[in-house]
TIMIBA-592488 format. One record per residue (C-alpha): residue number from 1; x, y, z; residue in one letter. Coordinates in nm, 3 decimals. Each point is the difference from the previous one (the first is absolute). Layout:
TIMIBA-592488
REC num      px      py      pz residu
REC NUM       X       Y       Z      a
...
This chain:
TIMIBA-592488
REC num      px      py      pz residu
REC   1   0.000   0.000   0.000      x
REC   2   0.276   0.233   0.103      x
REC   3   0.203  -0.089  -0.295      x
REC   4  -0.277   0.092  -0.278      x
REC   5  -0.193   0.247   0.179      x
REC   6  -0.291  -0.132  -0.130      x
REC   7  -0.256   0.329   0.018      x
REC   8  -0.309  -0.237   0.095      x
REC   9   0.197  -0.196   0.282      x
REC  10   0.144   0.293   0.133      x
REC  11  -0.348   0.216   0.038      x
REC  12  -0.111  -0.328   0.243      x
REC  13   0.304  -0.008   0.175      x
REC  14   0.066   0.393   0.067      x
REC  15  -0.402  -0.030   0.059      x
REC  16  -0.067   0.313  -0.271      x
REC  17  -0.221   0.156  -0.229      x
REC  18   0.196  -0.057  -0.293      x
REC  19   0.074   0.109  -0.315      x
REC  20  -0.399   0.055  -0.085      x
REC  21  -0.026   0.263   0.321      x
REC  22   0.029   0.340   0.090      x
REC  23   0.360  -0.011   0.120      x
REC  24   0.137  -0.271  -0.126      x
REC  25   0.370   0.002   0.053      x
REC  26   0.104  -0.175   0.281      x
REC  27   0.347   0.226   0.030      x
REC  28  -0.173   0.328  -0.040      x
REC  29  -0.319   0.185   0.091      x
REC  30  -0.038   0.144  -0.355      x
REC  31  -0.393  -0.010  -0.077      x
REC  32  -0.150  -0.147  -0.353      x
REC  33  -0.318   0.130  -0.140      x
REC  34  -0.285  -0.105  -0.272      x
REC  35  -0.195   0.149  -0.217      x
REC  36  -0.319   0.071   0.198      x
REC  37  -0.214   0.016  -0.365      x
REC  38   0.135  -0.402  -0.122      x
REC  39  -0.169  -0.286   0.109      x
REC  40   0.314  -0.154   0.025      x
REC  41   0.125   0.108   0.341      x
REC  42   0.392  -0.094  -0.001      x
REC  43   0.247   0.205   0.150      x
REC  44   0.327   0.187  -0.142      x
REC  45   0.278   0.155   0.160      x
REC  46   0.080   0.284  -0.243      x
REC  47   0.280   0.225   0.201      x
REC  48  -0.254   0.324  -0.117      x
REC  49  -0.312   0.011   0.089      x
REC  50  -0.209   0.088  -0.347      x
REC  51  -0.206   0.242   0.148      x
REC  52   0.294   0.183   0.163      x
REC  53  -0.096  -0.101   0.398      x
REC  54   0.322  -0.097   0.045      x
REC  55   0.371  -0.150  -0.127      x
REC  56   0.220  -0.243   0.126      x
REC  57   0.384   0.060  -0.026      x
REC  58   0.126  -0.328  -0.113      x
REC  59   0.316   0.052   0.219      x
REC  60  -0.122   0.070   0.303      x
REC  61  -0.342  -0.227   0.042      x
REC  62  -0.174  -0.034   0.326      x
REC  63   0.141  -0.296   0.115      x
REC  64  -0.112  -0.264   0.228      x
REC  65   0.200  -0.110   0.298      x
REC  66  -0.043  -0.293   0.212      x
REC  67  -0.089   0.203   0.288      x
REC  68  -0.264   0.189  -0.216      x
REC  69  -0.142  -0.351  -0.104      x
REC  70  -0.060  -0.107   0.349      x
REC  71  -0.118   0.352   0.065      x
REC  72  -0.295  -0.056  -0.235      x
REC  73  -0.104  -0.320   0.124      x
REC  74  -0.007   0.113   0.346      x
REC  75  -0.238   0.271  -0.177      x
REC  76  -0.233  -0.294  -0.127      x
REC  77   0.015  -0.184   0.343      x
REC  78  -0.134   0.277   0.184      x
REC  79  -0.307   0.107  -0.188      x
REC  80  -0.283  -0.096   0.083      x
REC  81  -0.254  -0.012  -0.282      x
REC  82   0.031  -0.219  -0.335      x
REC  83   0.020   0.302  -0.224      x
REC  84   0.247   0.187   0.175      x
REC  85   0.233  -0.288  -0.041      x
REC  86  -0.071  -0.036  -0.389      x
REC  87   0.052   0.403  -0.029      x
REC  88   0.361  -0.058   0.160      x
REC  89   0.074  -0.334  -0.174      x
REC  90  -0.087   0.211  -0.339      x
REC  91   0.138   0.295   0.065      x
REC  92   0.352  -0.188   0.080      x
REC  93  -0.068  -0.313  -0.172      x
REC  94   0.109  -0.237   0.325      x
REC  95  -0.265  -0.216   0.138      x
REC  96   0.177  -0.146   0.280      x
REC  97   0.308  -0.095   0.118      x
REC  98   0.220  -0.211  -0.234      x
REC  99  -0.038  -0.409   0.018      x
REC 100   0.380  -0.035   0.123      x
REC 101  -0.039   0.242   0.266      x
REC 102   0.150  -0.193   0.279      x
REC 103   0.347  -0.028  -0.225      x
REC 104   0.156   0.334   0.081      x
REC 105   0.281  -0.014  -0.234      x
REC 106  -0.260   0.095  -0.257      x
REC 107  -0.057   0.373  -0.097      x
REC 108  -0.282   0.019  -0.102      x
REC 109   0.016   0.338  -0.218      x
REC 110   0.353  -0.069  -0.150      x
REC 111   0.097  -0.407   0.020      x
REC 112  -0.266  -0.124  -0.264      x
REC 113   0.116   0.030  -0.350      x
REC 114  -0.222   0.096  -0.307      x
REC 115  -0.154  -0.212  -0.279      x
REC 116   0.231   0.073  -0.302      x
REC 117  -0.226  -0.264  -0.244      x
REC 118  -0.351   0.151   0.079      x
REC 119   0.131   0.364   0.040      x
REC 120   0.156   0.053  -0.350      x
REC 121  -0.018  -0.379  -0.138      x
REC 122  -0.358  -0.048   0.038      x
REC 123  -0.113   0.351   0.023      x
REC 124   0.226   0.325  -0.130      x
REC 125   0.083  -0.187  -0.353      x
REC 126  -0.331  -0.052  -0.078      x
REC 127  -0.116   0.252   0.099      x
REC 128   0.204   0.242  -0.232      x
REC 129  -0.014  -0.287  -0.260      x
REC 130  -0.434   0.086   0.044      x
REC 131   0.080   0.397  -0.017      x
REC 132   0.216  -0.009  -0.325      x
REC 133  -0.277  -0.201  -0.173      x
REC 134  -0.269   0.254   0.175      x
REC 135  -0.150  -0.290   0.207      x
REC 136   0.043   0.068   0.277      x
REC 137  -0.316   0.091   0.222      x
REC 138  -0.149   0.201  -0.257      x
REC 139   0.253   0.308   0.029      x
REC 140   0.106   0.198  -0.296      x
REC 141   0.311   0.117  -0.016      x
REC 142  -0.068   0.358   0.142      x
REC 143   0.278   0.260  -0.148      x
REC 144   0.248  -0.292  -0.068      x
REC 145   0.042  -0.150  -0.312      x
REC 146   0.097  -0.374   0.153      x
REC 147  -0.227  -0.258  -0.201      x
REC 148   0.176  -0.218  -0.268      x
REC 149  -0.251  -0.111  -0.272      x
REC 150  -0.169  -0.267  -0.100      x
REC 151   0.165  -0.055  -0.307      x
REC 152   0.337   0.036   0.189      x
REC 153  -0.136  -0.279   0.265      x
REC 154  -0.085  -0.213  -0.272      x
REC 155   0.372   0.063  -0.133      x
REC 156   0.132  -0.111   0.360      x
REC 157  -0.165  -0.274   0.063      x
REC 158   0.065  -0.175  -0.295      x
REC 159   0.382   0.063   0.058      x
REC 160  -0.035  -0.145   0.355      x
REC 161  -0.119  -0.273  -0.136      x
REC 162   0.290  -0.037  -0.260      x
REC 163   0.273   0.051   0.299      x
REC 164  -0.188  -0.204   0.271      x
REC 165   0.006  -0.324  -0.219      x
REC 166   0.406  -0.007  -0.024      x
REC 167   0.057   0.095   0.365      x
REC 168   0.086  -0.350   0.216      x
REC 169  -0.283  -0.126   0.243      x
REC 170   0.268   0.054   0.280      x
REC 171  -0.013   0.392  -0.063      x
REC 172  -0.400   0.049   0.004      x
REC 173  -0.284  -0.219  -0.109      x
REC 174  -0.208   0.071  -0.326      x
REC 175  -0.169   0.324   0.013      x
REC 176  -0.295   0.077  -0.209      x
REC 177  -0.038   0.288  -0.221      x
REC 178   0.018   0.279   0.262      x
REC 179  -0.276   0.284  -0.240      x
REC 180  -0.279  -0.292   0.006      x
REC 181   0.045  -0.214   0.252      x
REC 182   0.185   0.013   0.376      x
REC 183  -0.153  -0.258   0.149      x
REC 184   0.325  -0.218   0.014      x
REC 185   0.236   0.281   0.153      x
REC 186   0.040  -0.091   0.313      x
REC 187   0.256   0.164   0.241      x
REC 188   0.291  -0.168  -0.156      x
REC 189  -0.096   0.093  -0.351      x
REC 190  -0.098   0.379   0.085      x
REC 191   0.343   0.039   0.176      x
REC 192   0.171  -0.178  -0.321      x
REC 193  -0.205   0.221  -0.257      x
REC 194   0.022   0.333   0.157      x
REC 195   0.400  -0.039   0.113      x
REC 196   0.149  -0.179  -0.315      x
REC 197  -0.220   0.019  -0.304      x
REC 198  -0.233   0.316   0.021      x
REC 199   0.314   0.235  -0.025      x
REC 200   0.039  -0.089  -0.308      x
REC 201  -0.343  -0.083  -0.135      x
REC 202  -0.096   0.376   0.155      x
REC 203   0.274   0.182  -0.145      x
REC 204  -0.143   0.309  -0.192      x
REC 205  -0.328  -0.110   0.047      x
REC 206  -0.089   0.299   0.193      x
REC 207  -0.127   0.362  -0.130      x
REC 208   0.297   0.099   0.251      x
REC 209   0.292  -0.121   0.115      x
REC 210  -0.080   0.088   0.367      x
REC 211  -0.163  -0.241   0.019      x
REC 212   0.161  -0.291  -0.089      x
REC 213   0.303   0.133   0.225      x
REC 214  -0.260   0.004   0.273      x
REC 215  -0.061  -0.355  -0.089      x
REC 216   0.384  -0.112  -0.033      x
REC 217   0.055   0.156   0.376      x
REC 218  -0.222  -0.237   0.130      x
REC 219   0.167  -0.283  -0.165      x
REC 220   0.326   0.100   0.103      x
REC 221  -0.170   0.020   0.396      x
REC 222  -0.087  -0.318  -0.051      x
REC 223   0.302  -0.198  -0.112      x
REC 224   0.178   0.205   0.269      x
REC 225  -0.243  -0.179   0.224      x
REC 226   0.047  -0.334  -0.147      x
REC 227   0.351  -0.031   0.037      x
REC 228   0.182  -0.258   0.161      x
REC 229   0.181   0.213   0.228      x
REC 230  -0.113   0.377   0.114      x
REC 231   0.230   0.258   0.154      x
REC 232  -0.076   0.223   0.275      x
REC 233   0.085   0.310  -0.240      x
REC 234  -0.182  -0.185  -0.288      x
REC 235  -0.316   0.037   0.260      x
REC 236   0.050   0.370   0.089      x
REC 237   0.022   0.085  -0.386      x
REC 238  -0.300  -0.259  -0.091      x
REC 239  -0.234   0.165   0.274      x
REC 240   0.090   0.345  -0.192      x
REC 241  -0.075  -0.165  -0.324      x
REC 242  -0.364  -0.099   0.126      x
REC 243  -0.137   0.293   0.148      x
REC 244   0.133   0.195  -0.330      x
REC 245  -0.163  -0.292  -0.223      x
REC 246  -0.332   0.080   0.220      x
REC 247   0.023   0.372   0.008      x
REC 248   0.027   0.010  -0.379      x
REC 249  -0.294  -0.213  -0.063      x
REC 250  -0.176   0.202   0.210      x
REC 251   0.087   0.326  -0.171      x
């Protein structure tokens, strides 16, 4: 559990609302929001708020400390009524104190690591895979000029499926065409795709070339991450490398 981080097992264990609540982030207070006028009621975690109530400095986020963790569930302990507990559970996103709670080695803010395959495997590829083919959740693309067309999909996927066949089994399974059907990419094959075949498949696809230098950094995070070996300065520099990556997609 420790190892993978898996998000699911983690939310039981650190006893959470998860990544589908309010605050999410079990290192950091930072609060999501949804669109109040969509059925679909899922939370993001931009860093600025859309309507301009607020902005979170990606350097210097309101993080959680152990002590402030047991500091909320004393919180829930001591009300009283149902709701009150809910509105503090929600408005912190701890329901209780964690499962391993008698093991004090554990800090609970800090000592749990984070879920690299559903974060950007399972999640951040597709969904920027869904924006650049306008699919995803109905948004246009606002005053960016992101989307790739159809005609180019059709151009890309039939290339993937020219490169995939003389790849060896031991690299990545058989992936589908990736502009009409996804329903084979699993992790492994979105990680595969996006780090060693889509920079060249989406090179001067774009309208700009922002864009696909946007999309490069991200690769270039993630093989960092992937590596065998990490250094401690190859850390300081990555966690610079994110929060510009997330800043600029924000802009």
């Amino acid at each position: 559990m420790f190892p993978l981080g898996d998000i699911i097992a983690i939310e039981k264990l650190l006893n959470i609302k998860g990544h589908n609540g309010k605050c999410s982030c079990h290192s950091c207070e930072i609060k999501a929001i949804n669109n109040p006028e969509s059925p679909d009621k899922m939370y993001y975690v931009p860093l600025n708020h859309p309507k301009k109530v607020r902005a979170w400095k990606a350097t210097k986020l309101p993080l959680r400390t152990h002590t402030s963790w047991a500091d909320v569930t004393t919180k829930i302990s001591q009300a009283h009524l149902k709701k009150d507990c809910e509105a503090i559970a929600m408005h912190y996103g701890i329901k209780g104190m964690p499962a391993l709670q008698r093991v004090g080695s554990i800090d609970y803010a800090r000592g749990v690591p984070w879920d690299f395959m559903h974060l950007l495997l399972e999640n951040v590829i597709k969904n920027l895979v869904n924006l650049w083919m306008g699919k995803f959740k109905g948004l246009d693309t606002g005053t960016e000029d992101y989307l790739i067309p159809d005609h180019i999909w059709k151009e890309i996927g039939l290339e993937m499926v020219a490169v995939i066949k003389d790849i060896p089994s031991a690299f990545v399974h058989s992936l589908g065409n990736i502009a009409e059907d996804q329903s084979n990419y699993t992790a492994e094959g979105w990680a595969f795709w996006f780090m060693h075949i889509a920079p060249t498949l989406l090179q001067n696809r774009f309208h700009h070339i922002k864009y696909y230098k946007h999309f490069c950094n991200l690769v270039n995070i993630m093989k960092t991450c992937t590596q065998f070996t990490i250094t401690h300065i190859e850390i300081d520099h990555l966690e610079k490398r994110i929060i510009q990556w997330v800043e600029e997609f924000e802009l």
